[in-house]
Steps between C-alpha positions, in 0.01 A plus 500: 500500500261204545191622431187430761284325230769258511410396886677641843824666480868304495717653790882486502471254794300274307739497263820411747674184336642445847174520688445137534866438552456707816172346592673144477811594677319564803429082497888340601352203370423576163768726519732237528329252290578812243882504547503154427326485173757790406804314607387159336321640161835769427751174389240352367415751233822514448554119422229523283643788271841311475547161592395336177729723316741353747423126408566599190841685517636380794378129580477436113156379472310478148133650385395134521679486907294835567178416411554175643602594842220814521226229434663260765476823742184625403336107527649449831371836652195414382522212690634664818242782517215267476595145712780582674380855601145387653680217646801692721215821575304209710803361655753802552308783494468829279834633682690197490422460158616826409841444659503134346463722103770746589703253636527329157468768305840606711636120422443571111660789466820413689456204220514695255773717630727219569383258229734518165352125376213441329373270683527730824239710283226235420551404908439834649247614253306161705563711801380871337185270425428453835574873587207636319290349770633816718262810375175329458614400885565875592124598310345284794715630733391804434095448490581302841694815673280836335231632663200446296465920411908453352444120328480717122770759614735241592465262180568787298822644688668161445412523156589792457851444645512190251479748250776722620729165556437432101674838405772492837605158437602465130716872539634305843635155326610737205725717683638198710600275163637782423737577817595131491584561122241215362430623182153337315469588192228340223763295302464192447710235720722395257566844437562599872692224738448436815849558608486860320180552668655425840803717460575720837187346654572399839170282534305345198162690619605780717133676505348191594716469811430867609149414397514168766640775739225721479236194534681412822399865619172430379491182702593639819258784467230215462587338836313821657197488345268335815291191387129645569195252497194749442303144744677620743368850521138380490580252714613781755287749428161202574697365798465872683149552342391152708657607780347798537145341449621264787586746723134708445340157519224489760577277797332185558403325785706230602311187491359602161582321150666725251440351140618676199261720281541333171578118518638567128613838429496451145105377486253733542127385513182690462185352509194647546171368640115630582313400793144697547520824533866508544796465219858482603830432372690241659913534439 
């Protein structure tokens, strides 16, 4: 129904939502970097939907606890993203790094899981600081691994799979608290004790575990993901481009000098002088 003032026609294969998903999937690299922003991101949305809630109901925190402990997180990422992330993506690596995020990201939310103290709160949300060093890791991973024609296609996959993780993850932790019978309501926590809030649960944090669990999945799937150096490529590709010049170099006689063509490849000099009747250009 588009009309053709509007510009060329839209065809149904243009329109495929899954088109680029099939385009990417032929890449087992990005492919894989894929299944491991899915696996990481999912618990995370979820702790985001539910875990202040939680700190509320179940650890007892205050309004005044809350805001206190997001702006101790949210300072120290800061922190972590911008000096500790430059400084391990010199030193480790893009991979490395990656594993190093998920593997405290996995850390916190075992933490969490396990903690029933306040305290164990304020100390692993020091550790879920240094986890949000993990995606801006996989972002470079992923501008590292893509072909150049699959750099836009690839961004946009793993945010689009962010955005499905926002709407999996909070039904996820929901229906877990709920198996484990961990009720959180919006009383307040004088109105709602801990001990009636903890009723039938087996764990204090149940989803938090699973969500540890799936992490650990995530992990592993990360330890496939090859460490490729785009240097070494070039460095590959020039090596066989010189040796083919070699080989279709003219031979010289033996008792000839062989100097180089440029004394400095990177200075290039042209002068230009007249003699009479004759101009030339010396290089």
């Amino acid at each position: 129904m588009r009309p053709l003032s509007w510009g060329a026609q839209i065809s149904w294969r243009q329109a495929d939502p899954f088109a680029s998903l099939k385009k990417v999937g032929k890449d087992s690299t990005v492919l894989l970097i894929c299944i491991t922003v899915f696996l990481s991101y999912l618990p995370e949305a979820g702790q985001y939907s539910s875990f202040f809630l939680y700190l509320r109901q179940i650890i007892g925190f205050g309004s005044i606890k809350i805001t206190a402990f997001i702006a101790m997180v949210g300072i120290l990422s800061i922190v972590a993203q911008t000096v500790f992330l430059t400084i391990l993506m010199r030193s480790l690596g893009n991979k490395n790094t990656v594993l190093l995020g998920l593997g405290f990201q996995m850390l916190q939310l075992a933490w969490y899981g396990f903690g029933s103290q306040p305290w164990m709160m304020w100390a692993a949300g020091t550790v879920a600081a240094m986890s949000s060093i993990t995606f801006p890791a996989v972002s470079a991973l992923v501008s590292r691994n893509a072909e150049s024609d699959q750099q836009g296609v690839a961004q946009g996959i793993i945010t689009g799979i962010r955005g499905l993780c926002n709407g999996l993850g909070p039904a996820l932790y929901g229906f877990i608290f709920y198996v484990f019978h961990v009720e959180l309501t919006e009383l307040e926590p004088e109105l709602n004790s801990n001990n009636a809030a903890l009723q039938g649960a087996v764990i204090p944090g149940p989803p938090f575990l699973f969500g540890a669990c799936i992490v650990l999945m995530s992990f592993l799937v990360a330890l496939f993901i090859p460490e490729y150096s785009k240097g070494s490529g070039i460095q590959k590709q020039s090596s066989s481009i010189s040796g083919s010049l070699t080989n279709n170099a003219p031979e010289r006689g033996s008792g000839e000098d062989i100097e180089p063509l440029l004394q400095d490849s990177s200075i290039w000099e042209l002068s230009s002088f007249e003699e009479p009747g004759n101009r030339c250009t010396e290089l």
